[in-house]
Structure formats: structure tokens, C-alpha cells
C-alpha positions as CSV (number, residue, x, y, z in Angstrom):
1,X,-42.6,3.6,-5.2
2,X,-40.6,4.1,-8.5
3,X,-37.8,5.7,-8.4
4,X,-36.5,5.8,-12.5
5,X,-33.8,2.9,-11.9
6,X,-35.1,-0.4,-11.2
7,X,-33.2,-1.8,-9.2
8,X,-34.4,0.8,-6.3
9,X,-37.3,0.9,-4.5
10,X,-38.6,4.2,-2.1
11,X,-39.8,2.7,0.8
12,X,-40.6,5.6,3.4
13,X,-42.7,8.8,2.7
14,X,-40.5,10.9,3.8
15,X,-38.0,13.3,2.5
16,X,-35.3,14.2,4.9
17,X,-32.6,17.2,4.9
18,X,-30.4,14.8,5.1
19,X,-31.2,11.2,6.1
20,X,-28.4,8.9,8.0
21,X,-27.9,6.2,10.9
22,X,-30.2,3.8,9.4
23,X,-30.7,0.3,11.5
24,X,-32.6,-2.4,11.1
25,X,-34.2,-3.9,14.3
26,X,-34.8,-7.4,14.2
27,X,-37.0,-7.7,17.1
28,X,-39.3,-4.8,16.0
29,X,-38.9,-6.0,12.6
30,X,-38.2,-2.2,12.4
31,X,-36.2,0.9,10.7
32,X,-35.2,3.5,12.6
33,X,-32.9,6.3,10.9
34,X,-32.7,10.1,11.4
35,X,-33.0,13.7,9.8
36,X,-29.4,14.9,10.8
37,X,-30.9,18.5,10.5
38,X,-34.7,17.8,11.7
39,X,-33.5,17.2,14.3
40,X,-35.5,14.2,13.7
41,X,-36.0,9.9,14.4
42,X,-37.9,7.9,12.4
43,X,-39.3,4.3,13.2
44,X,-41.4,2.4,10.2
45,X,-42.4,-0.9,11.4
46,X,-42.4,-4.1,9.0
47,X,-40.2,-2.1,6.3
48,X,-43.1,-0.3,5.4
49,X,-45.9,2.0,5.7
50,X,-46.6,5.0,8.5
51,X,-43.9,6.7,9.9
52,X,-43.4,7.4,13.4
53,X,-41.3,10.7,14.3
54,X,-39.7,12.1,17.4
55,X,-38.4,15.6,16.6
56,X,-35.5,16.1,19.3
57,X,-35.6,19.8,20.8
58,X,-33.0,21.8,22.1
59,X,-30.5,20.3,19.2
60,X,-29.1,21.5,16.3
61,X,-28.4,18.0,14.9
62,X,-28.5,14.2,15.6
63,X,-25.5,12.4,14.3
64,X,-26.8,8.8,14.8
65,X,-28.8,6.4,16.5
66,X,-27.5,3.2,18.1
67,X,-30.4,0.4,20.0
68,X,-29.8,0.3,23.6
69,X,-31.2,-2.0,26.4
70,X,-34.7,-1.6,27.8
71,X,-36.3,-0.4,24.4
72,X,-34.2,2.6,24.2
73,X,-32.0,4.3,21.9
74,X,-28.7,6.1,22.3
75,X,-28.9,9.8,20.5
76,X,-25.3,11.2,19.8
77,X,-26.8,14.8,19.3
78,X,-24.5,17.8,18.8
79,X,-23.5,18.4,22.5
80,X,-24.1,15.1,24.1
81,X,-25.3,11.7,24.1
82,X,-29.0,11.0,25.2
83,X,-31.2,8.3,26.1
84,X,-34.7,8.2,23.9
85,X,-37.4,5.7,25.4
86,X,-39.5,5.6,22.8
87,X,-42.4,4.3,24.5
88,X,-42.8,7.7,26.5
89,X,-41.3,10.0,24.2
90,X,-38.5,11.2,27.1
91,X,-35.1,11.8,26.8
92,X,-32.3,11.8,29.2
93,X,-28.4,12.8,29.2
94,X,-26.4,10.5,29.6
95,X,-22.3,11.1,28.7
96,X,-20.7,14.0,27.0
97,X,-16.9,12.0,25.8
98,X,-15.9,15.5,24.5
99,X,-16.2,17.0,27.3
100,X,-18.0,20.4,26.2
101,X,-15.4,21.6,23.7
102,X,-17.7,23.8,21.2
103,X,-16.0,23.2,17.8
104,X,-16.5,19.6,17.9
105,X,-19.8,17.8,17.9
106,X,-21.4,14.2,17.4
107,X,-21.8,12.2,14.0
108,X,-21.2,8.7,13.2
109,X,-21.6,5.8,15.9
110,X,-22.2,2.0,15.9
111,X,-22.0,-0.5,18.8
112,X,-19.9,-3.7,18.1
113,X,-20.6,-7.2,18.4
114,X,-19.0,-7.1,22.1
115,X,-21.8,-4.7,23.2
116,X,-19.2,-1.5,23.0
117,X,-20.1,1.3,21.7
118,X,-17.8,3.7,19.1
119,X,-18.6,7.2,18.5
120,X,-17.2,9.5,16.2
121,X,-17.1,13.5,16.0
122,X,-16.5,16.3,13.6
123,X,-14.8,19.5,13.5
124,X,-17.5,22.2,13.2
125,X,-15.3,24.3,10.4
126,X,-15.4,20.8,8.2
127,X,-11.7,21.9,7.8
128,X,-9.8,21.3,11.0
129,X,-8.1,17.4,11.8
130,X,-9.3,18.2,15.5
131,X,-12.3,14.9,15.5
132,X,-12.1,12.4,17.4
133,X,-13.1,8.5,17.9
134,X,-14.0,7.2,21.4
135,X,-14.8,3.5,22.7
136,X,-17.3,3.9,25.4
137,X,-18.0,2.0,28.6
138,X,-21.6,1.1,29.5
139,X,-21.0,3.8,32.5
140,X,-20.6,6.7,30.0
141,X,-17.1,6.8,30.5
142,X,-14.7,7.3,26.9
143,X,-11.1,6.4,26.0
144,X,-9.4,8.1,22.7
145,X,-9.5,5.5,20.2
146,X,-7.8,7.5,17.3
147,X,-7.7,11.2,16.6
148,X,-6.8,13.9,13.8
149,X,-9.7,13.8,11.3
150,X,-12.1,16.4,10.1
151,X,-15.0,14.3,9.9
152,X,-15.3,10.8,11.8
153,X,-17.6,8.0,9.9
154,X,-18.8,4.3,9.6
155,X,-18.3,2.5,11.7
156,X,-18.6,-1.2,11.1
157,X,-16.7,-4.5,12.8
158,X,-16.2,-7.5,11.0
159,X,-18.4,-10.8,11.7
160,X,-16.0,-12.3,13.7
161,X,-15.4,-8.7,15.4
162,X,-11.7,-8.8,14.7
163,X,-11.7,-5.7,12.7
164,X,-12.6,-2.1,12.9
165,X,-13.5,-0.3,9.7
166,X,-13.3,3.6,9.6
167,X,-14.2,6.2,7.0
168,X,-12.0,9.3,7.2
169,X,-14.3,11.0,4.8
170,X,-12.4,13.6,4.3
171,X,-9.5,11.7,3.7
172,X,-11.6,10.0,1.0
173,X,-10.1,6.3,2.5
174,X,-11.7,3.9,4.6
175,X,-9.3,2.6,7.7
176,X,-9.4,-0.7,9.3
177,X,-7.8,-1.8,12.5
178,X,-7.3,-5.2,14.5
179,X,-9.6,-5.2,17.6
180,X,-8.7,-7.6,20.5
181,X,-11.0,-8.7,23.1
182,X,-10.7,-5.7,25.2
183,X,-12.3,-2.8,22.3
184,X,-8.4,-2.2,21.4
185,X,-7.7,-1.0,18.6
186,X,-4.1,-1.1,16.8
187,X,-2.1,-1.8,13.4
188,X,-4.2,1.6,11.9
189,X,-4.3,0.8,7.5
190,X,-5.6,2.0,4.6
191,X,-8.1,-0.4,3.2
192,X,-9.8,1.3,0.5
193,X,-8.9,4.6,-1.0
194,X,-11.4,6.5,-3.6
195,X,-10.8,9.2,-5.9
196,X,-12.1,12.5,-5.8
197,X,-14.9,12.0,-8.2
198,X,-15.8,8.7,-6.3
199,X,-17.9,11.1,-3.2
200,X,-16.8,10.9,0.3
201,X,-16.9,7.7,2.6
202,X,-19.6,7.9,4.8
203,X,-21.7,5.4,6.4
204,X,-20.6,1.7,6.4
205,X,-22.0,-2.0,6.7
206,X,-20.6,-5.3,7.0
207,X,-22.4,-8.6,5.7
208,X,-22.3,-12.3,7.0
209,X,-19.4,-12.9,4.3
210,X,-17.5,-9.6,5.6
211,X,-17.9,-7.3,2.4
212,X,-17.5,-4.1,3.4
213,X,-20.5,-1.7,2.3
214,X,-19.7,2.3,2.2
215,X,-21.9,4.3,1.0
216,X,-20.9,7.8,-1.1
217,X,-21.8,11.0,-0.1
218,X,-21.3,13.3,-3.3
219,X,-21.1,10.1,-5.4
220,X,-24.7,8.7,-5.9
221,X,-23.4,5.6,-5.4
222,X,-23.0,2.7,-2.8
223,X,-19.9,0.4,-3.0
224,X,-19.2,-3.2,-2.1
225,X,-15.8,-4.2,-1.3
226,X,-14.4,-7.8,-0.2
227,X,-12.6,-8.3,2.7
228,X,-9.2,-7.9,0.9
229,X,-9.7,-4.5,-0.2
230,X,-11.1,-4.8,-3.5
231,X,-14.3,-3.0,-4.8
232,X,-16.8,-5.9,-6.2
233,X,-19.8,-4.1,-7.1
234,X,-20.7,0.0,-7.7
235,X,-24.5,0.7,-7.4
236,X,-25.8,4.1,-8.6
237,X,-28.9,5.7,-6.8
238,X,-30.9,8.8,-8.1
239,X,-29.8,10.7,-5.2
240,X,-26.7,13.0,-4.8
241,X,-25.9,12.8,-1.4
242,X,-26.2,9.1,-0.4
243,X,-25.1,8.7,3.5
244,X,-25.6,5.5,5.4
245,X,-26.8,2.2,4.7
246,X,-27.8,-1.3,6.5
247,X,-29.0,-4.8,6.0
248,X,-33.0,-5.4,7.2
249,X,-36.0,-7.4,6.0
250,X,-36.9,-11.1,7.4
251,X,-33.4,-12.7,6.2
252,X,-30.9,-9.4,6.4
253,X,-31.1,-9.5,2.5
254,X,-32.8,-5.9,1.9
255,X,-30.5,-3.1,1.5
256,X,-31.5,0.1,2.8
257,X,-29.6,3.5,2.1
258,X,-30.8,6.9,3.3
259,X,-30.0,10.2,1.2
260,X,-30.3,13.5,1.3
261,X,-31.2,16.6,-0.4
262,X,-29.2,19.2,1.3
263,X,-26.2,19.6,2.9
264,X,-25.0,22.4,5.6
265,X,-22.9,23.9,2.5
266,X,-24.5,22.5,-1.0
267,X,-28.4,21.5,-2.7
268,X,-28.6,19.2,-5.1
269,X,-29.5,20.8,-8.5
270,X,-30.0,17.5,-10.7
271,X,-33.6,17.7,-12.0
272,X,-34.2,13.8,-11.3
273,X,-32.2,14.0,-7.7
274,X,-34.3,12.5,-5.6
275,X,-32.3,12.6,-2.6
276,X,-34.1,12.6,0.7
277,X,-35.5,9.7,0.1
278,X,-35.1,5.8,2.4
279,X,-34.3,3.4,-0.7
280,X,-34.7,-0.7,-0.5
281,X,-33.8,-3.4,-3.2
282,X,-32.8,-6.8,-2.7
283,X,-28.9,-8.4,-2.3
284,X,-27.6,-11.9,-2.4
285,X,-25.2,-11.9,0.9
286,X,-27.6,-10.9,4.2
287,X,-26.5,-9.3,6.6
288,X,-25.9,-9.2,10.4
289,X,-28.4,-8.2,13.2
290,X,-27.7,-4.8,14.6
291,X,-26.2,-5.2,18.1
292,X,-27.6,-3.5,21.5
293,X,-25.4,-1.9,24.2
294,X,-26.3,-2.4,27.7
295,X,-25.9,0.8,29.4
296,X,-25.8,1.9,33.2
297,X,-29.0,3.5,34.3
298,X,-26.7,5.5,37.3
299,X,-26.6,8.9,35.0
300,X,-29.8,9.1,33.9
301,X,-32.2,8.2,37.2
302,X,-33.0,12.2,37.6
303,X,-35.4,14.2,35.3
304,X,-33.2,17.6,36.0
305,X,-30.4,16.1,33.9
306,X,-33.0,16.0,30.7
307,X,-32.2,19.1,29.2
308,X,-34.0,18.0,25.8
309,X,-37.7,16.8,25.2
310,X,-38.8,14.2,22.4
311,X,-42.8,13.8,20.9
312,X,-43.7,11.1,18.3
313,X,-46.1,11.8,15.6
314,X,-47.3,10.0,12.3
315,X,-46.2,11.3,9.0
């Protein structure tokens, strides 16, 4: 589908609040992303045509989506993380890291290229440095990785999974840090900081070459940066709020970014903002395949601790 720039393709039929956590999953030859305010998950097989949906009840939001063992996808909704088998259409609890506190909930999440899996939250006022970013163990236990942000994003690990990258998107930077064999993080830098009229860090990607993908929320724009910190390429969407971003097709060379059209504070008033909207076009460095996290099943054998249900439809 047009879009008005050529270089960008629409590639789903939907129009999403505000689309994020896109992944590409190379056995399904698959993208899955979500409606942060649906709450809703998407699946379109083969990078194109129907769309399958699962709206999540009993949640405000969905942060983001990670690919989990046995067919099944980790859900970091507002109050907890939950198991989605998207062959039945169930969901299960499975860890709360935050441990009930009401002004924080779940956003940005990514497993690493070791298998563990990094979650992010964000402090509900969108004003407070109370988030936090946990590593967590396959048995739903969390450690503290870093602390003090408003709004936790990215993440993404570098191809030899030496590095950590980290948007503080309020902080309008994105942080990297060395991580050792154990999911240790240390030696906390700046790697790239934008200005104010750049947007706000949000979602991030790494390619086979370790460029460094963010995509701009506010800025209509995703950026490329090398892996010394400096920005290679800017490409300009027709969309406002452009929030996450990943590497799919047959070789990893597709670029996919979701947008959106609202926000919880802010609509997008451009008359040719077409925000909402799963956008493709072609890059020369592919990317990496999306890894899985191999959890515990011991949380998650009894349908009492299900406090959510899940249905898929066609759009």
C-alpha cells in the first residue's frame, strides 16, 4: 500500500492506538507486534496479508511481546507477565518482578542472545525516575539491573552479545553497557544522545554488522547509528509517533517499524500522519533472528493462576 514516500511500504491492515514490540519470527516466517492500548497481539504470517488478533482482557496495556518455548509468547502487561499459547488462545501468569507496586507497570522487553530475558518498566506519572530494568531467570525470578528512569526502552544486545543498549527515553540518550557471560551488566555510558527536536528513544534493533537502530517517538523518524556512536543514516516516516522496529523477510533485510496515532497524552494532528500503521521497505545490512527464552512451566501448571483470557480473530 502507498504511503506518499517511496521508500515505505504499509504492510498490515491495521491501524493501531499505538503499535510497538514488533518481532519477526523466523520459523513462522511471521510478525507479531501489539496495540499497547488494545490491549491487543497481532500475528501476519509471510509478511503479509490477514491478520490474526488476540485482544488480552483484564489489561489496561501490553508493553511488549518476547517468543518463548513451546509456541508461546511472554506478555509483559501492565501488572504482570503472562504466558499467551497461541494455539489455544489461553493465558497464564507467570512472574510479577515489581512485585505489585501500583505506579509502575510493564513496557519495553527483549530476550538476549544467551536466552535471558530484560524487562523494562515505567513510572505511571511519566514524570517520576522510579522505573526499573530487571534480568530474569527462566523460573520467573528478577534481579535489579539499573534503576532511576521515567520510562525504560529498547532493548537490544550486540551480535556477539557483549553489549547492552538502553533507551532512557526520557533522558533522550541511548545507554550501553558491557554484559559478561553471566546477564551482568556494568561500565553504564552514554552512547548516543539526541536533541529535543530529534523525538524520544524508543524501541531499538541491532543488525549482523552491530548498527544500532532506534526508532523516534515524536520524531517521525528512525535512526541508524554504527557501533562507535555515530548516526549513519535518518529515515523519515509519515507517521508521528514511530515506536519500535525489527529486521524480518527471508534474509533479515526488511525493515519493519510500527507507529501510532495516539498517545495516553497527545493525537497526531498532521493531515498526512498516517501513524498507526506496520511499515516495511528494504535495507542493505540484515539482521539477526529474534531469540526464544526457555521458561519454567512450575508457575503456570494451574488454571486458577490465569487471571486474564485471550481470543484470536481475523481482521
Amino acid at each position: 500500500m502507498p504511503t506518499g514516500n517511496p521508500e515505505w511500504q504499509i504492510c498490515t491492515p491495521t491501524r493501531d492506538r499505538l503499535g510497538e514490540s514488533i518481532l519477526w519470527h523466523p520459523v513462522e516466517e511471521a510478525l507479531y507486534w501489539i496495540d499497547f492500548y488494545g490491549p491487543l497481539v497481532h500475528r501476519q504470517k509471510c509478511g503479509g496479508g490477514a491478520v490474526e488478533s488476540w485482544k488480552i482482557d483484564q489489561a489496561a496495556t501490553i508493553g511488549s511481546l518476547v517468543f518463548a518455548d513451546k509456541g508461546r509468547l511472554l506478555l509483559a502487561v501492565d501488572h504482570g507477565l503472562h504466558l499467551l499459547d497461541t494455539s489455544t488462545g489461553k493465558t497464564r501468569f507467570f512472574a510479577d518482578p515489581k512485585n505489585g507496586k501500583m505506579n509502575l507497570a510493564y513496557n519495553d522487553g527483549k530476550v538476549d542472545r544467551a536466552g535471558r530475558y530484560w524487562i523494562g518498566t515505567y513510572d505511571l506519572s511519566e514524570r517520576e525516575p522510579n522505573a526499573v530494568f530487571y534480568r530474569m531467570g527462566p523460573d520467573g525470578t528478577a534481579e535489579v539491573s539499573d534503576k532511576g528512569f521515567v520510562i525504560c526502552n529498547g532493548p537490544a544486545f550486540s551480535p556477539d552479545n557483549g553489549k547492552l543498549y538502553f533507551s532512557d527515553t526520557v533522558g533522550h540518550r541511548i545507554l550501553s553497557y558491557d554484559l559478561d557471560v553471566n546477564g551482568t551488566v556494568s561500565g553504564r555510558r552514554v552512547f548516543f544522545a539526541f536533541a529535543n527536536n530529534d523525538g524520544m528513544p524508543d524501541g531499538l534493533a541491532v543488525d549482523s554488522v552491530g548498527n544500532v537502530w532506534c526508532a523516534l517517538y515524536g520524531g517521525s523518524k528512525v535512526v541508524c547509528i554504527d557501533p562507535r556512536g555515530t548516526l549513519r543514516r535518518s529515515l523519515y516516516l509519515p507517521a508521528t509517533f514511530v515506536t519500535s522496529l525489527c529486521f524480518g523477510g527471508p534474509e533479515l533485510k526488511t525493515l519493519y517499524v510500527t507507529t501510532g496515532w495516539n498517545s495516553s497524552t497527545t493525537e497526531a494532528t498532521k493531515a498526512d500522519d498516517i501513524g498507526g500503521a506496520v511499515f516495511m521497505r528494504p535495507v542493505d545490512s540484515p539482521g539477526l533472528p529474534e531469540p526464544v527464552i526457555a521458561l519454567w512451566d512450575m508457575k503456570c501448571d494451574h488454571e486458577d493462576l490465569d487471571p486474564m483470557k485471550a481470543g484470536g480473530r481475523l481482521l
